[in-house]
C-alpha positions in Angstrom: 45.4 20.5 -59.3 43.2 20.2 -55.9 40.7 18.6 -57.9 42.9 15.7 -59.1 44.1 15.3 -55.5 41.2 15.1 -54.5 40.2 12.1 -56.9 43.3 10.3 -56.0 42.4 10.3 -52.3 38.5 9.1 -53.0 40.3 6.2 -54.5 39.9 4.2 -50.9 40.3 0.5 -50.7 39.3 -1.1 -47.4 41.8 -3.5 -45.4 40.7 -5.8 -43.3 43.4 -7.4 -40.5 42.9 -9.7 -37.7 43.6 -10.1 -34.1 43.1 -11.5 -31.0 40.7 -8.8 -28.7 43.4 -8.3 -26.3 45.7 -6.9 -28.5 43.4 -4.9 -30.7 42.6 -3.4 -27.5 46.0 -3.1 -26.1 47.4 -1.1 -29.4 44.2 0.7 -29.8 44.4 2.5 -25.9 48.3 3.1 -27.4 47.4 4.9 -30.3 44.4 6.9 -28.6 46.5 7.8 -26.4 48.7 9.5 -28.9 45.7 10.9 -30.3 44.8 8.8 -32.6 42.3 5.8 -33.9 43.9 2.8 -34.8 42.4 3.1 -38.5 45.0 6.3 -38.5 47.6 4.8 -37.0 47.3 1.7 -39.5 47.2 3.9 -42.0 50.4 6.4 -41.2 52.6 2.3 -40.9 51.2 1.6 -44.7 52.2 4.9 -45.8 55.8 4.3 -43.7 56.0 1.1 -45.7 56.0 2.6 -49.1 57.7 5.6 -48.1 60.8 3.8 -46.6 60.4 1.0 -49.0 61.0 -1.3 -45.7 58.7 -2.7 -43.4 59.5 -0.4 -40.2 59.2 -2.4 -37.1 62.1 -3.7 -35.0 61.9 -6.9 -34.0 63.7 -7.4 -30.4 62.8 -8.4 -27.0 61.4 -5.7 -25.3 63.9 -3.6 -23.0 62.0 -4.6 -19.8 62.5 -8.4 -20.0 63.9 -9.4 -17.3 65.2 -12.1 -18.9 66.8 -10.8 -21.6 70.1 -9.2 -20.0 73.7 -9.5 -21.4 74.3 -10.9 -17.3 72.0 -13.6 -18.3 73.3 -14.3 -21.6 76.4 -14.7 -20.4 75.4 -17.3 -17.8 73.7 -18.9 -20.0 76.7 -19.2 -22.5 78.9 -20.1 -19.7 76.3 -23.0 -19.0 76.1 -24.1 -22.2 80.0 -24.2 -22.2 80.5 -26.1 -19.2 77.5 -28.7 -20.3 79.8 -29.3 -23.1 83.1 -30.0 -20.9 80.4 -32.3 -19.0 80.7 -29.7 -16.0 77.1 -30.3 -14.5 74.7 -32.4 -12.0 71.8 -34.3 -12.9 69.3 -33.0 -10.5 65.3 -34.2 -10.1 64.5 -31.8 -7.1 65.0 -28.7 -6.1 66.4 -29.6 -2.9 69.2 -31.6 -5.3 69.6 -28.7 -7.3 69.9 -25.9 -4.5 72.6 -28.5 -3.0 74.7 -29.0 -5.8 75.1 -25.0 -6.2 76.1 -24.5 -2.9 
């Protein structure tokens, strides 16, 4: 039996990906600094692929953004809103705009 596993893991096929050199070397400080190379850590996503039959990322704004807050979306709904009752200034300076929100 060792010998037929053996077999089935000489069976290697090579993969070849790319990506910009910034974030080659972005994920590949990452994954060393979990231990690993990136050829590893490539390897353990394929082998998450076809054992959860799914494609395991999730695909979101990072939690950091700034941006991305539910205070912001909600100011930004509530300026879609009033654009849409006609509830705005046209502005071509920031001395007009920083007027008309005061």
């Amino acid at each position: 039996m060792f010998i037929k596993e053996l077999r089935r893991v000489s069976a290697l096929a090579t993969v070849t990906v790319r990506v910009d050199a910034e974030t080659k070397a972005a994920a590949t400080a990452i994954v060393e600094g979990l231990g690993l190379d990136l050829s590893t850590a490539v390897r353990a996503f394929m082998k998450q692929i076809v054992l959860r039959r799914a494609v395991p990322l999730v695909l979101e704004y990072p939690p950091d953004d700034p941006f991305d807050s539910p205070a912001n979306r909600a100011a930004l709904r509530e300026s879609i809103a009033q654009a849409d009752r006609g509830e705005f200034a046209m502005v071509t300076t920031l001395d007009e705009l920083e007027a008309a929100a005061a």
